[in-house]
Residue, then its C-alpha position, 0 to 999 in steps of 0.5 A: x500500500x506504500x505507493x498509493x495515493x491517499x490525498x484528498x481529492x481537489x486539496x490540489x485543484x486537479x482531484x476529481x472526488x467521488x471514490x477516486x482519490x488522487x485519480x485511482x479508481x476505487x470500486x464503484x469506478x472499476x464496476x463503472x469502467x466495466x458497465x456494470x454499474x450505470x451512471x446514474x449510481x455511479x454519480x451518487x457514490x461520487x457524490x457520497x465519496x466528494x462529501x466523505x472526504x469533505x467531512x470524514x476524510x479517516x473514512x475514506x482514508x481508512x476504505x481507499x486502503x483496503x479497496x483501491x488494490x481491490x479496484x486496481x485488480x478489478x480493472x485488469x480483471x472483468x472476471x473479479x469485477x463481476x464477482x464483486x459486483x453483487x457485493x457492491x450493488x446493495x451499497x449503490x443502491x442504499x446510497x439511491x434509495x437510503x433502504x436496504x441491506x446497504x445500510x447494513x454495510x454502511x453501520x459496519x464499513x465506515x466504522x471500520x474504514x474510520x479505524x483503518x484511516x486513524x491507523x493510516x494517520x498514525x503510522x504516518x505521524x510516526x514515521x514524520 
């Protein structure tokens, strides 16, 4: 994980937000490249994503640690990226429609990606 990227989108002027730190697509964006996620859900999570890092970057600090060498595999594998959607969709459509067993991932993911990013964040000012 040491050279990915983990700015804040748009901390540059140049970050496109959503769930693409620092240009990196993350999983939405590869079920996306693939067309399995329409443009309509894609926007959302985008959104999502956009707000997170303006309001709870730990959280996605703590999911882009885990999900963008997921989503990088996702982008050379179609194979991965179909197996990964079914996973995925619940979460795009409880960001659509604020129902479902989406908002089960987000109880237990953002707790979980805001612990990860806090670790992230204190390795970091360990090593400075």
């Amino acid at each position: 994980l040491s050279g990915l990227d983990f700015s804040i989108p748009g901390a540059d002027g140049g970050g496109n937000g959503g769930g693409n730190g620092g240009g990196n697509k993350v999983i939405c964006g590869a079920l996306y490249d693939h067309g399995l996620l329409d443009s309509a859900l894609y926007a959302l999570d985008r959104a999502y994503g956009q707000r997170l890092w303006q309001f709870d970057p730990e959280v996605m600090i703590g999911y882009h640690r885990w999900a963008l060498p997921i989503a990088a595999l996702m982008q050379e594998h179609r194979w991965l990226a179909k197996l990964i959607y079914p996973l995925a969709l619940p979460w795009a459509r409880y960001l659509a429609t604020g129902r479902g067993i989406g908002a089960l991932y987000q109880r237990l993911g953002v707790p979980v990606c805001r612990w990860l990013g806090r670790r992230r964040a204190e390795k970091i000012t360990q090593a400075a």
